[in-house]
N, C-alpha and C positions, 0 to 999 in steps of 0.2 A: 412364349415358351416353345421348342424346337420338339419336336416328335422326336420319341424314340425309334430308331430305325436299326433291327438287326441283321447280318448277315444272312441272306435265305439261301445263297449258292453254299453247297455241301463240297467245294474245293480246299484242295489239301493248301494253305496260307501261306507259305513259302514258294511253291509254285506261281500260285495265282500273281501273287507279288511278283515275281519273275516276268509274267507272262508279260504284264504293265510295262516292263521295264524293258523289252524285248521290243512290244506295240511303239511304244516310242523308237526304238532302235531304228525301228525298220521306217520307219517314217521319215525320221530324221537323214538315215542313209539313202537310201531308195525312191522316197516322197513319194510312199505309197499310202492309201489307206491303214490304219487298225483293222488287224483281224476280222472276219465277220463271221469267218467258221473257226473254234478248238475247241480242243478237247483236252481238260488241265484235272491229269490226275496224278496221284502221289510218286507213281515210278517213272512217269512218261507222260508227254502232253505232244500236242500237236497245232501247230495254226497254219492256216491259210493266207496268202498275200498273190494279189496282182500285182503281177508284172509288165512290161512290154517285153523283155527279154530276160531269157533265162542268168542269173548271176552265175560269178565265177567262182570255185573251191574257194580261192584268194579273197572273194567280197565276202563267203560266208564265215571262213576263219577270221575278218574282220570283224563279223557281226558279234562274232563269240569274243571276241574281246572285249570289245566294247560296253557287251551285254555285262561281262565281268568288273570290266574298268568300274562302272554305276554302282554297279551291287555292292563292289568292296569304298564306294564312302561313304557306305554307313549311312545313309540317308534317313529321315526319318520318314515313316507311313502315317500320314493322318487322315481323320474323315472330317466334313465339314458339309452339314446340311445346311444346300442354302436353292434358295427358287429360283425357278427356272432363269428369270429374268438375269439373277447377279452372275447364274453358271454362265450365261451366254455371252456374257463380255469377258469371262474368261481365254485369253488367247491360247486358241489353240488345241480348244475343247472338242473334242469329236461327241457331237449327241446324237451320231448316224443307227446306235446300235437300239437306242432307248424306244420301247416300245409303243405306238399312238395311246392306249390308257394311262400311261402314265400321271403322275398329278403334279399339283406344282412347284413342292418339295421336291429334290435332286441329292440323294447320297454322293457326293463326290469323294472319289479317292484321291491321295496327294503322296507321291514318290519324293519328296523334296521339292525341290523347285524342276525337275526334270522332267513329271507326266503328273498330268492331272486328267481323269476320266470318270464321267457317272460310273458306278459298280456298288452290284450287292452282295458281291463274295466277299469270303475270309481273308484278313490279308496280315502279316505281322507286322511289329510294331517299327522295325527298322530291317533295312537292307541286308544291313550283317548275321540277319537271322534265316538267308534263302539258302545258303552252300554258291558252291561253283556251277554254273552255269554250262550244260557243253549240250554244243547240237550231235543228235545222234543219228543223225540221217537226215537227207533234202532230196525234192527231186522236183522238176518245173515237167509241166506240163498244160498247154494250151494256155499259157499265160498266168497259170497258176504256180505259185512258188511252196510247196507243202512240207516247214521245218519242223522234225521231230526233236524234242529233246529231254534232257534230264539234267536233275541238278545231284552233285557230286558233294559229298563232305572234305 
């Protein structure tokens, strides 16, 4: 029998969902790291990403497309507790963020087939439940790329 495992992160579920969604973005465009610093709250969030070079207006209104393109199929959010071992043959799984206590159950989240990440936040049950997606300010500095955004109805 699988432990019950609750959300402990007090993040607004639409966002959080977002952020995921965004984490892959940036990866998949950029082949940077997931986030390692945000901060995901109901009017506004923020994450960090290394860069080597600062992007262009042009790559980051791609990003917001793109972020949107995802969110609008409706994908479905699920969780799947499964040990360490089976997460780690998943392709593509970043467990850079998970803490050394950890044990050997792994909460994973699932965006569809599009991001799969350990995570103990809130999250909703499909895509179509985040709004529209829009960065509300970037600025790079020393290699850091620092995107603010919100999600719109």
């Amino acid at each position: 029998m699988q432990p019950v495992f609750t959300p402990k992160k007090d993040y607004f579920a639409p966002m959080h969902t977002t952020e995921h969604v965004l984490n892959q973005t940036m990866v998949r465009m950029f082949g940077c790291e997931r986030s390692k610093n945000a901060h995901i709250e109901k009017n506004k969030s923020k994450c960090d990403y290394f860069l080597p070079q600062a992007p262009t207006q042009a790559q980051i209104d791609a990003l917001e497309q793109k972020v949107n393109e995802v969110l609008a199929q409706n994908l479905p959010v699920t969780i799947q507790v499964l040990s360490r071992a089976k997460a780690e043959k998943l392709p593509g799984l970043d467990m850079g963020k998970l803490p050394p206590t950890v044990g050997d159950e792994l909460r994973i989240v699932f965006v569809g087939e599009y991001d799969a990440c350990p995570c103990i936040g809130a999250h909703v049950e499909n895509t179509s439940q985040t709004g529209h997606f829009v960065v509300s300010s970037w600025d790079y500095e020393n290699g850091r790329l620092r995107i603010r955004f919100k999600l719109e109805n």
